[in-house]
N, C-alpha and C positions, 0 to 999 in steps of 0.2 A: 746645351749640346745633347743630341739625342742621343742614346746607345741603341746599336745594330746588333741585332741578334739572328746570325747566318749559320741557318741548319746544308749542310752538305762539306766534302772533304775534297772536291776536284778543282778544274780552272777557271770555272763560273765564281764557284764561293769564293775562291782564294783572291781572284780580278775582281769582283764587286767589294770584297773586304779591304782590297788596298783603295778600289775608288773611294771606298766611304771614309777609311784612314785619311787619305787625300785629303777630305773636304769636312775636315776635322769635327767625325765623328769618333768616339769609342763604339768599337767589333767584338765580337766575340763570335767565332766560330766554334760551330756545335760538331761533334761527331763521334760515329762510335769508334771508328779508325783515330784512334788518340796520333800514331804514329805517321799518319799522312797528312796530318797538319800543324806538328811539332815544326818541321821548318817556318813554315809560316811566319807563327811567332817568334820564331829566331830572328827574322827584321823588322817584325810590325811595331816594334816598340813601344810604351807604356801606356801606350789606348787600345794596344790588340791584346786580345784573349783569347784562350781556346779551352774548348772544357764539354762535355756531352748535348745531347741534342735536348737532351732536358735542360743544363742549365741554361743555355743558351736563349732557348724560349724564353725562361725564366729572366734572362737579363736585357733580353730587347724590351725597347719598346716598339719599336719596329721590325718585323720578321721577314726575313728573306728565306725561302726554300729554295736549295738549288739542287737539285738528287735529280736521281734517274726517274723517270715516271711511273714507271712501274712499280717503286716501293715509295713513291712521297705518302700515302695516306699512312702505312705501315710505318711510315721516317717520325709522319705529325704524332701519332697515335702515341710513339716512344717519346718525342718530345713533355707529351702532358696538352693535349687540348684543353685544359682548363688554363694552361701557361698562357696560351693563344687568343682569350676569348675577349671579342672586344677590341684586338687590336689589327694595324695595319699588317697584312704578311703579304708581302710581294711574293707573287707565285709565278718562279722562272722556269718551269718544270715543262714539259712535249712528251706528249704517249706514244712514241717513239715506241716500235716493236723489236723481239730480236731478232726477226726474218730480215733478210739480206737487201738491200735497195733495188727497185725495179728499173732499170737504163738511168739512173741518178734519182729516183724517185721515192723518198723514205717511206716506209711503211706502219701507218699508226694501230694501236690497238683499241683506236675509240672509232666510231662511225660520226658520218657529216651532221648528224643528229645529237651528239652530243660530245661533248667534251672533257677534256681531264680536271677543269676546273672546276666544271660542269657538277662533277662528280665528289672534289675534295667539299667545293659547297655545300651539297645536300648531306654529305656525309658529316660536315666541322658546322651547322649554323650559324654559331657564335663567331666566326673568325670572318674578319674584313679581308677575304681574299682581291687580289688587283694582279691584273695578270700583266706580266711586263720583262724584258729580258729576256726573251724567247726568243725573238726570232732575229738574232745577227750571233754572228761567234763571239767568244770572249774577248778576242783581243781588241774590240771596236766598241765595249759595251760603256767603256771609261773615256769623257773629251776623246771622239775618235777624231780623225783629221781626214776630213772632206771638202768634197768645194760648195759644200752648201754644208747647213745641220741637218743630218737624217732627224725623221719619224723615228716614234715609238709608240708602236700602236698599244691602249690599255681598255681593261672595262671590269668593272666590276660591278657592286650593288650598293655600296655603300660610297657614298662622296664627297666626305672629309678623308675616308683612303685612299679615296684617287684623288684627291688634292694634294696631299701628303706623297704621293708617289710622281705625282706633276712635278713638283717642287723639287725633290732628287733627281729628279731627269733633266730637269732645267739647269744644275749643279754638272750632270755630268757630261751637258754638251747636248742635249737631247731637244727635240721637239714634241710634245705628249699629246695625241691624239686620241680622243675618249672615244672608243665606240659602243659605249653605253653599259647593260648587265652583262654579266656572266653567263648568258648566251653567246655574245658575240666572240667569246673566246675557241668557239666550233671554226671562225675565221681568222682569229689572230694565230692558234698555235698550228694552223696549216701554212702559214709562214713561214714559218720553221722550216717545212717540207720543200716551199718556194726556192728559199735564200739558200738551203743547203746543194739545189741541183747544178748551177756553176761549178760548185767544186769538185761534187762528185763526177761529173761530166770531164771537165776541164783545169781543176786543180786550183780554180780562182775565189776566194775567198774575202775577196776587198770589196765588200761593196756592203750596199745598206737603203732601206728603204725612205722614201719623198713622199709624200700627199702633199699634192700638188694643188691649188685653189683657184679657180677662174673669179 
């Protein structure tokens, strides 16, 4: 049984820490907000943990970031990058801006040229980023119920972590679609931009992305 070690304190980490409880992993949620994931634990039961973004690191073998984008490098850097080095860390994170959405249209603070991945990469070397979790809301990120299995588009640089992250997705109902290095995440986390304009237009939230194959 692997241990999960999930840095972030909102409805990503808390939805991804019960999918992995589900499919009988031990969690451990990181964060500095002790108080925003003290319920958590109150049902996750004797495989869930909660404790700092350091220990947290410290106790995955497999990492999941799930913060705002704007402070993930600041989130890792508190973790302990040297906690991280060498290992899988699913990166659910979109550079998401704080400027206001253009007619449904979120506003990032990276350019088509690069990306947030892009950047925790160059910044962390050692860590097997996989970018994945991005682009549907939380409530569908766990066995969603469709009338097909959605995609989940991923890509990183290393490929025993996206093997590793294939394999939890396949776990949580997923279909895992590799679209290669940590470039390609310049088009995965505009997804996020994509999937979010329904709602913000129109309030609709149920849906999820197919690659479709001829």
């Amino acid at each position: 049984m692997k241990k999960i070690g999930i840095i972030g304190s909102g409805e990503v980490a808390k939805t991804l820490g019960n999918g992995f409880l589900k499919h009988g992993y031990e969690v451990m949620l990181g964060s500095r907000y002790s108080a925003k994931i003290a319920p958590w634990k109150e049902q996750a039961g004797d495989k869930g943990h909660i404790g700092t973004p350091n220990e947290a690191a410290k106790f995955g073998e497999i990492i999941v970031v799930a913060v705002k984008g704007s402070v993930a490098a600041n989130v890792i850097e508190e973790a302990g990058p040297q906690n991280l080095q060498h290992k899988t860390v699913i990166d659910a994170t979109n550079p998401i801006a704080d400027s206001a959405p253009e007619n449904g249209v979120l506003k990032f603070f990276t350019t088509m040229d690069e990306s947030l991945m892009e950047r925790l990469q160059t910044q962390f070397p050692e860590v097997h980023f996989v970018k994945a979790f991005n682009s549907v809301g939380s409530s569908h990120m766990v066995n969603p119920h469709f009338s097909e299995k959605p995609t989940m588009f991923i890509c990183g640089n290393n490929n025993n972590a996206k093997k590793q992250v294939t394999e939890i997705l396949d776990q949580f109902g997923w279909e895992a679609a590799d679209m290669g290095k940590d470039t390609s995440a310049r088009a995965i986390e505009h997804l996020c931009m994509l999937w979010c304009i329904p709602g913000m237009l129109h309030g609709e939230w149920n849906h999820a992305f197919k690659l479709l194959k001829g």
